[in-house]
N, C-alpha and C positions, 0 to 999 in steps of 0.2 A: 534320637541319638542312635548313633550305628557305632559296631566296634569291629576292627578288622585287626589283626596279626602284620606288622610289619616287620623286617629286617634292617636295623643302620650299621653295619659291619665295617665299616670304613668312612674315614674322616669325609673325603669326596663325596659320600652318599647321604652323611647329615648336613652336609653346604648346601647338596642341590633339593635336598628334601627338603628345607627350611623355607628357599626361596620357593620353591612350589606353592607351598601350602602358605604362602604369605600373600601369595597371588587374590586369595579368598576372603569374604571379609567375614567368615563364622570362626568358630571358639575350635580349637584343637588339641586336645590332653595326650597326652600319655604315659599307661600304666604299666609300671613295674615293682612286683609285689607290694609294696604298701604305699611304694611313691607313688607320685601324681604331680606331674609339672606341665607345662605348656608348650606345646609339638613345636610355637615358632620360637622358641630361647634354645640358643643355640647351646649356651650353658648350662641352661638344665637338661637338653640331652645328653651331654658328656656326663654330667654326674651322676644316668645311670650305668647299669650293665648292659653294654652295648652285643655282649654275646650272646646274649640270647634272645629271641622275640619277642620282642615287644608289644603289648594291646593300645591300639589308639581308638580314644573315641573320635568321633567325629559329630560336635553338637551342630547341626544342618539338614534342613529338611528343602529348603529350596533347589540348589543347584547341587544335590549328592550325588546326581551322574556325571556331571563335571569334575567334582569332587574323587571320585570314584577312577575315572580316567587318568586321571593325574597322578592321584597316589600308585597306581597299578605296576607299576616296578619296581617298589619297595614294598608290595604285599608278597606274603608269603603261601 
């Protein structure tokens, strides 16, 4: 598992972020102090706080440079 710091600061940026990482077929989390939901629900993105950064894990050890490319404009 890998975790990196993203940013979704705008509605635009969780639509295109979703479909990205849906592109993949490994497991996506993301952590917000105690929450924990799933990077491609669109809905459970909204119901965090979107202002501040976010930790996403990434459960993937095969294709994490792909992986890695893709997320790279919503890393912080």
């Amino acid at each position: 598992m890998k975790t990196v710091q993203i940013s979704l600061n705008s509605i635009d940026k969780v639509k295109s972020f979703v479909n990205d990482i849906s592109k993949f077929d490994c497991d996506f989390d993301l952590v917000s102090g105690r929450y924990v939901i799933d990077a491609k629900s669109i809905m459970g993105i909204f119901s965090l706080d979107l202002s501040k950064p976010i930790d996403l894990n990434i459960h993937s050890e095969d294709n994490a440079n792909d992986v890695m490319e893709t997320i790279k404009p919503y890393m912080i």
